[in-house]
ROSE-4610 file (N, C-alpha, C; in Angstrom, 1 decimal, always signed):
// ROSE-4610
residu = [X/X/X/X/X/X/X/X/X/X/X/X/X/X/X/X/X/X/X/X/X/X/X/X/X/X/X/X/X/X/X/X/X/X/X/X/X/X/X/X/X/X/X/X/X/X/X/X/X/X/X/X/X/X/X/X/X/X/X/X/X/X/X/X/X/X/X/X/X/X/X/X/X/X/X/X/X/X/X/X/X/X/X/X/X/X/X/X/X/X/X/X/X/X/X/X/X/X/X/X/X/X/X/X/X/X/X/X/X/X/X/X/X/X/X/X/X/X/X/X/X/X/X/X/X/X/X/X/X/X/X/X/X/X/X/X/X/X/X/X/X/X/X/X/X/X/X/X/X/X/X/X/X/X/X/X/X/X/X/X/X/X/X/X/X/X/X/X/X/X/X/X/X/X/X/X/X/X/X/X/X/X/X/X/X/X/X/X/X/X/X/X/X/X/X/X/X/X/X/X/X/X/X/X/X/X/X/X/X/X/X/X/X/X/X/X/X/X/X/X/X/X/X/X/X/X/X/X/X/X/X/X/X/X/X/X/X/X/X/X/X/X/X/X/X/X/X/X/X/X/X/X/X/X/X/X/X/X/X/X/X/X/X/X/X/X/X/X/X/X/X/X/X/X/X/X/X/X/X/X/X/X/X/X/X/X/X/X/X/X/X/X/X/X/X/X/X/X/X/X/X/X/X/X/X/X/X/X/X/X/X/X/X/X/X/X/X/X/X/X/X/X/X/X/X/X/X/X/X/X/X/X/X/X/X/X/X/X/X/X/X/X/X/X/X/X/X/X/X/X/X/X/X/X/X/X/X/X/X/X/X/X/X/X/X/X/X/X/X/X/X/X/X/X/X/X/X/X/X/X/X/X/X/X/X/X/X/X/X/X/X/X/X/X/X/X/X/X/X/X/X/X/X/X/X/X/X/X/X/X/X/X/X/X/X/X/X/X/X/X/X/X/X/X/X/X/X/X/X/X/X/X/X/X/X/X/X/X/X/X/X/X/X/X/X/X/X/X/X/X/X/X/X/X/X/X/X/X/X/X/X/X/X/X/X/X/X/X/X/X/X/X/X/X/X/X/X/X/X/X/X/X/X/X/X/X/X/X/X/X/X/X/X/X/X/X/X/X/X/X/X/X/X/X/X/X/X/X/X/X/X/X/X/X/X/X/X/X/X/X/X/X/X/X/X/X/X/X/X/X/X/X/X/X/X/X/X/X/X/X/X/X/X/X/X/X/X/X/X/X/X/X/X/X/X/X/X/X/X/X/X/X/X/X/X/X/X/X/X/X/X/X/X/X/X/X/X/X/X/X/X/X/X/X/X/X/X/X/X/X/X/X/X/X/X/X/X/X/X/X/X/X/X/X/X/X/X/X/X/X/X/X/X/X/X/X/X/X/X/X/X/X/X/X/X/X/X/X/X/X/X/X/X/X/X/X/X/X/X/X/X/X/X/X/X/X/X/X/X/X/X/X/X/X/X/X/X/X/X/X/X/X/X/X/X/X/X/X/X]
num = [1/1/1/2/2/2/3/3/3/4/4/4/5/5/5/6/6/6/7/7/7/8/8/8/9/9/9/10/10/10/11/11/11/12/12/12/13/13/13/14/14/14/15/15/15/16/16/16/17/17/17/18/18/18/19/19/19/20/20/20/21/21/21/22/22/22/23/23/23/24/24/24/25/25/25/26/26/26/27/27/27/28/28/28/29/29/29/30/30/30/31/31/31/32/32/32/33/33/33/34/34/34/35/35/35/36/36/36/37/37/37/38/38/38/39/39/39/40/40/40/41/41/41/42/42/42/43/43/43/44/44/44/45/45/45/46/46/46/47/47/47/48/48/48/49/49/49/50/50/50/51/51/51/52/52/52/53/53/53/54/54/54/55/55/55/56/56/56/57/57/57/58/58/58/59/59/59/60/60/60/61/61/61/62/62/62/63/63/63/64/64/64/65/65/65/66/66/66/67/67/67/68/68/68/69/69/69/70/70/70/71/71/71/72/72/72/73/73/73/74/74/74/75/75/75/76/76/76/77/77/77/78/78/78/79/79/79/80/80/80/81/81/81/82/82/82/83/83/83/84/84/84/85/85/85/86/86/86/87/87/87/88/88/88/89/89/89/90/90/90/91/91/91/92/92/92/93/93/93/94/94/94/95/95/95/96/96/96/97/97/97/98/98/98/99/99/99/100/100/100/101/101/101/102/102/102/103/103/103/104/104/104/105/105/105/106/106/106/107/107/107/108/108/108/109/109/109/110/110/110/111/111/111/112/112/112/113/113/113/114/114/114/115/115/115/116/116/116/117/117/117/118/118/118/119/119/119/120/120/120/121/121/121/122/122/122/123/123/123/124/124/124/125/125/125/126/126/126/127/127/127/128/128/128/129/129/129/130/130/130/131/131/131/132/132/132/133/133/133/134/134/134/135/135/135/136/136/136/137/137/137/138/138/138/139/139/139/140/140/140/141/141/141/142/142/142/143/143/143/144/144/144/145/145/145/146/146/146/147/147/147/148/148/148/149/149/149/150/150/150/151/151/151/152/152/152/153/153/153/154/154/154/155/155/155/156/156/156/157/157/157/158/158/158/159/159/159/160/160/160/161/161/161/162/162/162/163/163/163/164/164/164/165/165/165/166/166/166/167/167/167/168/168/168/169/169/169/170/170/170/171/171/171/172/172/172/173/173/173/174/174/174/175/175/175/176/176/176/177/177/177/178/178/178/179/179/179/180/180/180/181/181/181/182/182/182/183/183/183/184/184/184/185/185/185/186/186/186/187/187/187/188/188/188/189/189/189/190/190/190/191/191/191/192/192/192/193/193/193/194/194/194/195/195/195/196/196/196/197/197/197/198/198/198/199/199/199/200/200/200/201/201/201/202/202/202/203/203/203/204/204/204/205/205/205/206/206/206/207/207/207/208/208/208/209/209/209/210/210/210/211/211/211/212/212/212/213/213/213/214/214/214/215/215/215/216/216/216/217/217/217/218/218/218/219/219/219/220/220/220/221/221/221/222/222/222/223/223/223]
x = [-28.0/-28.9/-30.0/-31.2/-31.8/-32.4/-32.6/-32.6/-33.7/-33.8/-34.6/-36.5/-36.5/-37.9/-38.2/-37.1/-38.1/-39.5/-40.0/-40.9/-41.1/-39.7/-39.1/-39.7/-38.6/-38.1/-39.8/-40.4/-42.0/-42.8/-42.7/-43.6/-43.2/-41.8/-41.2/-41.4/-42.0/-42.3/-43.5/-44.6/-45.8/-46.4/-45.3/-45.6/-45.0/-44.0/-43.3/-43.8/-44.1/-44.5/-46.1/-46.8/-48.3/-47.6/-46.6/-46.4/-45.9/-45.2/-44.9/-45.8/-46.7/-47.5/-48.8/-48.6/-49.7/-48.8/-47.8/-47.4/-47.2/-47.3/-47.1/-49.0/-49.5/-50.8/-51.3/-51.0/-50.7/-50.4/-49.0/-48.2/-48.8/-49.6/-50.0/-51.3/-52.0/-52.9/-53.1/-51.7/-51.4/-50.8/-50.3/-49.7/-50.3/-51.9/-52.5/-53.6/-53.8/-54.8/-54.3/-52.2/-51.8/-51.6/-51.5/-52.2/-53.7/-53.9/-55.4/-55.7/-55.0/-55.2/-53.8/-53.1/-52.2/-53.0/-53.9/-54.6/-55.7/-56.2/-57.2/-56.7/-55.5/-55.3/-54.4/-54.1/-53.0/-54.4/-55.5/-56.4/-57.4/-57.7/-58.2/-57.3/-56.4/-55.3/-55.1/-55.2/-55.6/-56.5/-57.8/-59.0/-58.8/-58.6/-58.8/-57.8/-56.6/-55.8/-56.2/-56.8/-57.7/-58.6/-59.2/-60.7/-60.5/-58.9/-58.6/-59.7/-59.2/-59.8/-61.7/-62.3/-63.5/-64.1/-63.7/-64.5/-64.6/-63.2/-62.7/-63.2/-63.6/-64.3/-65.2/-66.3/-66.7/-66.2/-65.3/-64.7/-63.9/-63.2/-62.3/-63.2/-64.7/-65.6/-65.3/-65.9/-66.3/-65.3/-63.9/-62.9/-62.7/-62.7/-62.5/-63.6/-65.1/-65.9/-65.2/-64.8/-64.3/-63.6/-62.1/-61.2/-61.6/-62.5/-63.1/-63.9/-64.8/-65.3/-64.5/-63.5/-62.8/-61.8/-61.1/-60.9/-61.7/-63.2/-63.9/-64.4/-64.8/-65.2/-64.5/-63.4/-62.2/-61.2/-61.0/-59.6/-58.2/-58.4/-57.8/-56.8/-56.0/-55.2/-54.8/-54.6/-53.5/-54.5/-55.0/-56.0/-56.0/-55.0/-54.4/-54.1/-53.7/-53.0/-54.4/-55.3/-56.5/-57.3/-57.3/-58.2/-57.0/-56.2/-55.6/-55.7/-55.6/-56.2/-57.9/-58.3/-59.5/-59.6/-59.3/-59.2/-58.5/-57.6/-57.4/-58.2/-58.9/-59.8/-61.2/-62.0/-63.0/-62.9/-64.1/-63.9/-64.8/-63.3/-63.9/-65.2/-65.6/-66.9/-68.0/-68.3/-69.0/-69.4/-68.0/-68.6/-68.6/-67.8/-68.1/-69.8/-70.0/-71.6/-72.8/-72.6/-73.5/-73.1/-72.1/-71.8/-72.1/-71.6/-72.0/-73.4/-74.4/-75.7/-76.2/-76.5/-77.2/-76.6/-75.1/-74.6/-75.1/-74.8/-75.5/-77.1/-77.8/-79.4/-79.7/-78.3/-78.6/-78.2/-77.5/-76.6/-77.9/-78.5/-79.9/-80.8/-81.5/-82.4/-81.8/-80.6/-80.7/-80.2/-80.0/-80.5/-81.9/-82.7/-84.0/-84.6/-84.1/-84.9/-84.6/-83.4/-83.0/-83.8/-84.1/-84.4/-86.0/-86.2/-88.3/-88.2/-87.4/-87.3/-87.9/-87.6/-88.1/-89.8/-90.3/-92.2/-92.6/-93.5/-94.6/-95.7/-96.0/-96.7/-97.4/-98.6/-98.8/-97.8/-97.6/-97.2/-95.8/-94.6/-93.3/-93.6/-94.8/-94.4/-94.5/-95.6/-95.9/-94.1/-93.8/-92.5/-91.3/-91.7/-90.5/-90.8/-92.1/-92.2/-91.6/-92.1/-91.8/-90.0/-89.9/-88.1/-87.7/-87.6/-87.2/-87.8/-88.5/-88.5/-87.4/-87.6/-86.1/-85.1/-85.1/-83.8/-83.4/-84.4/-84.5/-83.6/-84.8/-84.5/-83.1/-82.5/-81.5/-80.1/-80.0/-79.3/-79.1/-80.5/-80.3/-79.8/-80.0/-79.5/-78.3/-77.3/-75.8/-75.5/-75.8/-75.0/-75.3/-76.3/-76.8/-75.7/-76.3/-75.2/-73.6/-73.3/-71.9/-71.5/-71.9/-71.6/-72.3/-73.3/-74.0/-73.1/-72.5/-71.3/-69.9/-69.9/-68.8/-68.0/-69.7/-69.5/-70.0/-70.7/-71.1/-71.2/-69.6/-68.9/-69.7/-69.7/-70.5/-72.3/-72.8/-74.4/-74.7/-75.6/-75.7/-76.5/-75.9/-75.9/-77.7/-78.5/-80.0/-80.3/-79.8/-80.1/-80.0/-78.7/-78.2/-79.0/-79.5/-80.3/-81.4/-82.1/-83.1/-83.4/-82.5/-82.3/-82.0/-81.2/-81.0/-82.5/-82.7/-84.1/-84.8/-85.5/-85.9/-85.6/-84.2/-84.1/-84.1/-84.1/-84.1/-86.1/-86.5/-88.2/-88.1/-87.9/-88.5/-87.4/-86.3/-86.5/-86.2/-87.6/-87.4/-87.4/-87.9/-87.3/-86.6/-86.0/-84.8/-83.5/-83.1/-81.8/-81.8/-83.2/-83.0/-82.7/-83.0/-82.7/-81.1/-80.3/-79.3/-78.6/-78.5/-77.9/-78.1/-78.9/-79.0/-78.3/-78.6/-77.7/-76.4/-75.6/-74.0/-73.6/-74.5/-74.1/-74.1/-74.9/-75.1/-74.2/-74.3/-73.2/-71.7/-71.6/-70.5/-69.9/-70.9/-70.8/-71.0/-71.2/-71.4/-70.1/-69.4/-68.0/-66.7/-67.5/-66.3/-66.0/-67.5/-67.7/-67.0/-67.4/-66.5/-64.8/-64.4/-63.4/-62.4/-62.2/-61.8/-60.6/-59.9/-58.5/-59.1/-60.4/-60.8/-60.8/-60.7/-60.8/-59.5/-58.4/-57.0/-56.8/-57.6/-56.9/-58.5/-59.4/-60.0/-61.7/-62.2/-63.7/-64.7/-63.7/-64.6/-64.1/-63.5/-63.2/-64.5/-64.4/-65.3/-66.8/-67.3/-68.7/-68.6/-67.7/-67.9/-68.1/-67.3/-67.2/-68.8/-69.2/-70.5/-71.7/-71.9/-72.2/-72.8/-71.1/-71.4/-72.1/-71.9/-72.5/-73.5/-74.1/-75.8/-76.3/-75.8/-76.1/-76.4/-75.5/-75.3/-76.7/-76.7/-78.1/-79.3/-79.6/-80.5/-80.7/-79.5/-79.6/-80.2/-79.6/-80.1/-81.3/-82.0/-83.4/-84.0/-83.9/-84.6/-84.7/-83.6/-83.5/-82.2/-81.1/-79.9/-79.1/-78.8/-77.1/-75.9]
y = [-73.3/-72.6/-73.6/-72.9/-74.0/-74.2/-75.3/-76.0/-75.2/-74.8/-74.2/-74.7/-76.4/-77.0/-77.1/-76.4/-76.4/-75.6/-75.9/-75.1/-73.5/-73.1/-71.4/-71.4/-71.4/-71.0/-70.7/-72.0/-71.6/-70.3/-70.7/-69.6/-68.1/-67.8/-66.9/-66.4/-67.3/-66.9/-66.6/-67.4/-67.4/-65.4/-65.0/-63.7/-62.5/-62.8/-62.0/-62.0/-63.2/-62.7/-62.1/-61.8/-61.1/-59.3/-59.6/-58.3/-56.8/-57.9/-56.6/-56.1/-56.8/-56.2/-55.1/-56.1/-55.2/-53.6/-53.9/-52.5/-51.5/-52.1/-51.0/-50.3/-51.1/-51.3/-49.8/-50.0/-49.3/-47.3/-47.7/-46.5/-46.2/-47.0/-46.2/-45.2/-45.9/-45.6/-43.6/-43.9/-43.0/-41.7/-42.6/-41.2/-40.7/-41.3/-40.8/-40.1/-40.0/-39.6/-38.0/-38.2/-36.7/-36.0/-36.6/-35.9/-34.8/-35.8/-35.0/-33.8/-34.0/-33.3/-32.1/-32.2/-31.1/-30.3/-31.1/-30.7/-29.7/-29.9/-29.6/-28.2/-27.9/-27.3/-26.0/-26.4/-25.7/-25.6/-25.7/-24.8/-24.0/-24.1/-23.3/-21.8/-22.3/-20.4/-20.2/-20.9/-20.3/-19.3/-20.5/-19.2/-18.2/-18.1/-17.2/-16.2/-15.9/-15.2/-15.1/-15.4/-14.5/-13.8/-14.5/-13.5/-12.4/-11.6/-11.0/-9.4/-9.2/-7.8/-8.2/-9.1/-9.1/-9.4/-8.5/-8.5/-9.5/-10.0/-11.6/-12.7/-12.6/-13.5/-14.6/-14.0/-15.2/-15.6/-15.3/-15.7/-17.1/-16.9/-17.8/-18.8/-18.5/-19.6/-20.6/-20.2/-20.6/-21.6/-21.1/-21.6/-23.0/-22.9/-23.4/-24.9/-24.4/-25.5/-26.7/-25.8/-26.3/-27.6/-27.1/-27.7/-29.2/-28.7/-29.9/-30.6/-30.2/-31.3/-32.0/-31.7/-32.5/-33.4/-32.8/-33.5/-35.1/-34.5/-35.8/-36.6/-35.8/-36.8/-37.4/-36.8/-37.5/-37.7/-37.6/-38.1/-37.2/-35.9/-35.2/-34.2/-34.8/-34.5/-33.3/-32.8/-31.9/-29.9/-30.3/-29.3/-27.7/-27.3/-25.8/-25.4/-26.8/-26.3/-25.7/-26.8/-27.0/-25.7/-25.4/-24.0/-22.6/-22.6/-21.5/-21.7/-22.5/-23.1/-22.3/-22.9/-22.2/-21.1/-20.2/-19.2/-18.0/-18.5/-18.4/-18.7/-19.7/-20.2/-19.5/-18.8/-18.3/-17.0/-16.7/-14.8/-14.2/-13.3/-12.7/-12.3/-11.1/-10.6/-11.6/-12.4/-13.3/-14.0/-14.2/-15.3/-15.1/-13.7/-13.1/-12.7/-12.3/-11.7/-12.9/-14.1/-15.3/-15.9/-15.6/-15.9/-15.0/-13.9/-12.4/-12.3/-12.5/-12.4/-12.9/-14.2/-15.3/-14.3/-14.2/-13.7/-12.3/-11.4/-10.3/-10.4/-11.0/-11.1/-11.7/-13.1/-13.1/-12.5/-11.1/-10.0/-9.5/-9.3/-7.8/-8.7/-10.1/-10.6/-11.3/-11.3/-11.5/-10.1/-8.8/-7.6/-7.2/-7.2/-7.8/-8.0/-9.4/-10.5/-9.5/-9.4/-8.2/-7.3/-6.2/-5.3/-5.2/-6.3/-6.3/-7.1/-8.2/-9.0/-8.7/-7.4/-6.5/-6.3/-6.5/-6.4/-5.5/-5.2/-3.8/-3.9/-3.7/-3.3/-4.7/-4.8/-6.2/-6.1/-5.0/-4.9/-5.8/-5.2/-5.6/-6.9/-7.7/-9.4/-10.0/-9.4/-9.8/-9.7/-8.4/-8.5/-9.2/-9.5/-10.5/-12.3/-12.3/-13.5/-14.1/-12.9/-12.9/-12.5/-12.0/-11.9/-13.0/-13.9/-15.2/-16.0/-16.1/-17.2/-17.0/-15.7/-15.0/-15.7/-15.2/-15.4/-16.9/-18.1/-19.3/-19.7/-19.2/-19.3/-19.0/-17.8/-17.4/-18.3/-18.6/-19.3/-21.1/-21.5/-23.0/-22.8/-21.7/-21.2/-21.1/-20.4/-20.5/-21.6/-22.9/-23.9/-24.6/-24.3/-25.2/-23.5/-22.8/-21.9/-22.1/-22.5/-22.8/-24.1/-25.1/-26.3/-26.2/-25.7/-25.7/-24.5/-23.7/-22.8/-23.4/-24.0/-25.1/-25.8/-26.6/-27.6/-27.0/-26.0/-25.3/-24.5/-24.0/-22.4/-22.1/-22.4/-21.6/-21.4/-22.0/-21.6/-20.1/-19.2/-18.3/-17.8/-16.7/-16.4/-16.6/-16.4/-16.2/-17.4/-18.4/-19.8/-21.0/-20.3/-21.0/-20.4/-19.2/-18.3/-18.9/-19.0/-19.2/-21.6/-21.9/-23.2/-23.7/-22.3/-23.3/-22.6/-21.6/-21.4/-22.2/-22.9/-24.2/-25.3/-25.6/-26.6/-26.0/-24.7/-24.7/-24.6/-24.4/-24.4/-25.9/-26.7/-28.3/-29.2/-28.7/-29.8/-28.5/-27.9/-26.9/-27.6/-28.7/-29.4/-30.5/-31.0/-31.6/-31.3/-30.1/-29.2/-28.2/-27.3/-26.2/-26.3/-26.7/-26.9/-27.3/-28.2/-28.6/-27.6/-27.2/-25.8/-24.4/-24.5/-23.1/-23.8/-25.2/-25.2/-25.3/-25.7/-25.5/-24.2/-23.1/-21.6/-21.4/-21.3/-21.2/-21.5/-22.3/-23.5/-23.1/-22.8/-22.1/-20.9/-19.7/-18.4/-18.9/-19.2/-19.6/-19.9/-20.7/-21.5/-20.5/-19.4/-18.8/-17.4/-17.5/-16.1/-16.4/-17.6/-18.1/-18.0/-18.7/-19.2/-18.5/-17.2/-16.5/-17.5/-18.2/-18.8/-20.1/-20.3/-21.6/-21.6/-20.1/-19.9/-20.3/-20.1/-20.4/-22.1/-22.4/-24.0/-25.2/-23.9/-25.2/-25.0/-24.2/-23.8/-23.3/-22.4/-22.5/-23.3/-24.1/-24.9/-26.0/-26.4/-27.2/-26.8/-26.0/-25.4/-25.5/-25.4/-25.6/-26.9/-28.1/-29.3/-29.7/-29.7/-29.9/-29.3/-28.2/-27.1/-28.3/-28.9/-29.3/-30.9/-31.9/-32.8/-32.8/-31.4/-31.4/-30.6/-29.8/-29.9/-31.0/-31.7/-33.0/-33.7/-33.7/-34.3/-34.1/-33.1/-32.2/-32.2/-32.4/-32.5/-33.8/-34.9/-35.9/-36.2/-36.0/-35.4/-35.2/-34.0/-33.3/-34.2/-35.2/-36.1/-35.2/-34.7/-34.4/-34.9/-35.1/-36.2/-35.3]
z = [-61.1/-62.0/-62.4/-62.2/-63.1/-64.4/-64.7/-66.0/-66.6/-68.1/-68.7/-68.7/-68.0/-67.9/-66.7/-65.7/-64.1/-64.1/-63.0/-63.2/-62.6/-62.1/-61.5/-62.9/-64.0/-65.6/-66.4/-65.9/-66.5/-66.0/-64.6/-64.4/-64.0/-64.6/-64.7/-66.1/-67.2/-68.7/-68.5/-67.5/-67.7/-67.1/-66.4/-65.6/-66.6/-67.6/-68.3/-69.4/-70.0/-71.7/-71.9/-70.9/-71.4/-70.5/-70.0/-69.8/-70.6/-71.5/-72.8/-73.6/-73.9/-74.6/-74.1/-72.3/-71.7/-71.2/-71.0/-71.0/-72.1/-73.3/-74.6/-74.8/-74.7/-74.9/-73.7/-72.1/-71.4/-71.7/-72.0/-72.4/-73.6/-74.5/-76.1/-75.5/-74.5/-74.2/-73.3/-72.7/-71.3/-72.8/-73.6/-74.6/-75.2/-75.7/-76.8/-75.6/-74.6/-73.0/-73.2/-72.8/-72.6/-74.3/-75.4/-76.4/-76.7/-76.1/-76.5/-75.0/-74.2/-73.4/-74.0/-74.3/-75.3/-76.1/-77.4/-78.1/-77.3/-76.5/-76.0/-75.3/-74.5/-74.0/-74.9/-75.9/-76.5/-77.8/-78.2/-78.8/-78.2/-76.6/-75.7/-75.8/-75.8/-75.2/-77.0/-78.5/-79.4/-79.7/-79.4/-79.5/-78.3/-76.9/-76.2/-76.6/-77.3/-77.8/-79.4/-79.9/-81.5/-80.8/-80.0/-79.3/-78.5/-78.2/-77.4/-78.0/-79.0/-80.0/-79.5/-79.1/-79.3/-80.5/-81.0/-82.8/-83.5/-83.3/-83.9/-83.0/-81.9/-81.0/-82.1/-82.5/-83.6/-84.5/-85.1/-86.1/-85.8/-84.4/-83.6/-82.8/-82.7/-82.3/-83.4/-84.1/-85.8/-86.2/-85.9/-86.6/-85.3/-84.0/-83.4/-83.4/-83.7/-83.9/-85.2/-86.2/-87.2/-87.0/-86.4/-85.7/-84.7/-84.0/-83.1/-84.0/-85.2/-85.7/-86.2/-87.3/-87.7/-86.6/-85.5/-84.9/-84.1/-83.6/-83.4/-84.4/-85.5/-86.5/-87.3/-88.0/-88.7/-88.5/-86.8/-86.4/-86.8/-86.9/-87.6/-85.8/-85.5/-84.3/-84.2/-85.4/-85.3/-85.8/-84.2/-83.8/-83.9/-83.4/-83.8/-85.5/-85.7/-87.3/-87.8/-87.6/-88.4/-87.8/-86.4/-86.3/-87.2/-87.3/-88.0/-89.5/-89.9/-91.1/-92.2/-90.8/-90.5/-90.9/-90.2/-89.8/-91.0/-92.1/-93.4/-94.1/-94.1/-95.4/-95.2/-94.2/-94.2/-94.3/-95.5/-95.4/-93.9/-93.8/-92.7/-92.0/-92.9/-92.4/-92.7/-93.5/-93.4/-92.6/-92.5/-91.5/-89.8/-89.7/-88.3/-88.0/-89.1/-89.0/-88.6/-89.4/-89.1/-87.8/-87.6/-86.3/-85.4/-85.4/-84.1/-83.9/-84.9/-84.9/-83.3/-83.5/-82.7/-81.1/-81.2/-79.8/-79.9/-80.5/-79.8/-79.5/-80.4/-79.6/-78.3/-77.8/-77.1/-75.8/-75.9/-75.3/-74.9/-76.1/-75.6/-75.1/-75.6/-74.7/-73.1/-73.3/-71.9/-70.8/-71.5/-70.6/-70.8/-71.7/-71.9/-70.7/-70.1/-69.3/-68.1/-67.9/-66.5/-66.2/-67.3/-67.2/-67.2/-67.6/-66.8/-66.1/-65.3/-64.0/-63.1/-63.4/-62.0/-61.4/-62.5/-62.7/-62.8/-61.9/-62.0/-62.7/-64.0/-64.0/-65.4/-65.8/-66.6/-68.1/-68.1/-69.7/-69.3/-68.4/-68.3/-68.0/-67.3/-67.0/-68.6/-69.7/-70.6/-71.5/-71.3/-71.8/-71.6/-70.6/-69.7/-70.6/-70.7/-71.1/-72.4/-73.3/-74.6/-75.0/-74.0/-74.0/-73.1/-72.5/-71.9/-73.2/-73.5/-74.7/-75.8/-76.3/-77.2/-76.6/-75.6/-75.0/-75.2/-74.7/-75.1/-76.5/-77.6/-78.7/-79.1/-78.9/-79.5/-78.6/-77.3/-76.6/-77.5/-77.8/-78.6/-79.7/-80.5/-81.9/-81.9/-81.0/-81.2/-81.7/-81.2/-80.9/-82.4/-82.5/-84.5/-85.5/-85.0/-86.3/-86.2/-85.2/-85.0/-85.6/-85.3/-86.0/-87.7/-88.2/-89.6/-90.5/-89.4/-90.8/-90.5/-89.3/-88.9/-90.8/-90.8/-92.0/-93.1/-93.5/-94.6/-94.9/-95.2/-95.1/-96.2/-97.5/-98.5/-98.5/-97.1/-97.2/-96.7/-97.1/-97.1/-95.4/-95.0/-93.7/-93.3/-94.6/-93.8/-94.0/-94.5/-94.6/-93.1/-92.9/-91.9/-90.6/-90.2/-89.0/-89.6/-90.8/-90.4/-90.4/-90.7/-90.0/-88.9/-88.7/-86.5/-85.8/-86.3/-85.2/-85.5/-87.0/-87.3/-86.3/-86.0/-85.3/-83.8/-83.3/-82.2/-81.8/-82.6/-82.2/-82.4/-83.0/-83.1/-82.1/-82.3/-80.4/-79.0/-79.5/-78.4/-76.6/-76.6/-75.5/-74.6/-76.5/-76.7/-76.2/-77.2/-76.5/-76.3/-76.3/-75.5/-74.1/-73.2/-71.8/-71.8/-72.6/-72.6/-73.0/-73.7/-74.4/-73.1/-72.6/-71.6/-70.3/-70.1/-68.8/-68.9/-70.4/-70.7/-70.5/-71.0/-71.0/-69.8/-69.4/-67.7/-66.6/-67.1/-66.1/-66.2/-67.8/-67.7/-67.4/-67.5/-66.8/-65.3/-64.9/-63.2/-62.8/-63.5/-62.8/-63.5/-64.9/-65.0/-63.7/-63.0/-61.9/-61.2/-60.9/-59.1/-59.8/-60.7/-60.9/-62.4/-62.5/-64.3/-64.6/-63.5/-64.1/-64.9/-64.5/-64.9/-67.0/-67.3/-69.1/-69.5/-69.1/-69.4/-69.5/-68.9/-68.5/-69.2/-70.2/-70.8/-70.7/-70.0/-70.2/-71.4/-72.2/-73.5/-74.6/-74.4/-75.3/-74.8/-73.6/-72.9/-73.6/-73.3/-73.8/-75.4/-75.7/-77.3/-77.9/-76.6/-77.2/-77.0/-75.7/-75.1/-76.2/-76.8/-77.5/-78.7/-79.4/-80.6/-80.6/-78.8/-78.7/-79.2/-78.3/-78.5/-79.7/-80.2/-82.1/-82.8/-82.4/-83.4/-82.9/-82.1/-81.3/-81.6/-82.1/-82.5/-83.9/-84.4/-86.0/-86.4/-85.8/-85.9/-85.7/-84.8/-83.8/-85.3/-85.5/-86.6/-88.4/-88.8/-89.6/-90.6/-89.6/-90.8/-91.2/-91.7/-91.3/-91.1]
C-alpha cells in the first residue's frame, strides 16, 4: 500500500478534490435547466386549456404574460400557481376586453389586407395601404397591451390602448418589424407543424412578445 506522501496518494487528491464541487455545481445547474423547462412546459398546456372556450383566450394571455413577468423578473418559479392566481385576481370582463380589443382588429385588418390584396381598381390599392399599416399598428400593440395590463391591472382600458399605440407609432421601427416577424413566424411553424402548440409555441411568442415590449418601453423612456 502506499504511504499517504507518495506521489500516487497526491495526485489522486489532486484529480478528486475539484471534482465534488464541480459536479454539484454541474447537477445544480442540469436541475435548475430541467426546471424551467417543466415550468415552461406545464404553463403552455395551462393557457392552451383556459383558452380552449375561446372567449377566455385573453384573459389566459393576460394572466399568462403575468406569470412570465414575474417569473423573469422576480425569480418567482412557481409559474402555474402564479398564472392561476392570476387568473382569480383579475376581473373578468375587464380585462378580457383590453385584451380582446388589439386581437380582434387585428382579425379584421388582417382579412382587410386579404380582401383588397387582390387590386383592381385605385380605390382598393389605397385601401390596402391604409389597412396594412392598421394591420402594422394593431400587430405592435398586442404586445405593449399585454405586458402594460400584465403590470397595471388597475389602469383603465382606454389608457392602456391608447398608450401602446403611443408606443407602437414611436418605435414604429424599433419593434414593429420584430413583433410582426414573431407572429408570423409563429403562424408559419404552427401551419406546417399544429403539434408544435402542445409542446411550447405560444408560450414561446409570448415570451419573445414580452422581450420586445420591454424593449420598447425602455426605447420610449419607461421603466
Amino acid at each position: 500500500m502506499s504511504a499517504p506522501g507518495t506521489p500516487s496518494n497526491r495526485t489522486g487528491a489532486l484529480h478528486n478534490h475539484p471534482a465534488g464541487p464541480l459536479a454539484r455545481l454541474v447537477q445544480g445547474r442540469v436541475v435548475a435547466a430541467l426546471g424551467s423547462v417543466f415550468n415552461f412546459l406545464a404553463l403552455n398546456v395551462a393557457v392552451l386549456v383556459v383558452s380552449l372556450p375561446v372567449v377566455t383566450a385573453p384573459l389566459a394571455l393576460v394572466a399568462a404574460t403575468t406569470a412570465i413577468d414575474r417569473w423573469r423578473s422576480d425569480g418567482e418559479d412557481r409559474v402555474v400557481r402564479e398564472f392561476f392566481s392570476a387568473l382569480r385576481s383579475r376581473p373578468v370582463w375587464p380585462t378580457t376586453l383590453v385584451a380582446a380589443v388589439p386581437l380582434v382588429v387585428t382579425g379584421i385588418g388582417a382579412e382587410e389586407v386579404h380582401y383588397f390584396s387582390h387590386g383592381g381598381q385605385p380605390v382598393n390599392w389605397v385601401c390596402l395601404g391604409f389597412g396594412s399599416a392598421a394591420l402594422f399598428i394593431a400587430v405592435t400593440a398586442i404586445g405593449y397591451v399585454l405586458l402594460l395590463v400584465a403590470r397595471q391591472p388597475t389602469v383603465p382600458a382606454t389608457e392602456i390602448w391608447a398608450l401602446s399605440v403611443r408606443l407602437a407609432v414611436t418605435n414604429f421601427l424599433a419593434t414593429g418589424p420584430l413583433f410582426v416577424v414573431e407572429v408570423v413566424s409563429a403562424a408559419l411553424v404552427a401551419l406546417v407543424d399544429p403539434s408544435l402548440l402542445v409542446i411550447g409555441l405560444p408560450l414561446a411568442l409570448l415570451f419573445l412578445m414580452r422581450v420586445t415590449a420591454q424593449f420598447g418601453l425602455r426605447r420610449a423612456g419607461f421603466s
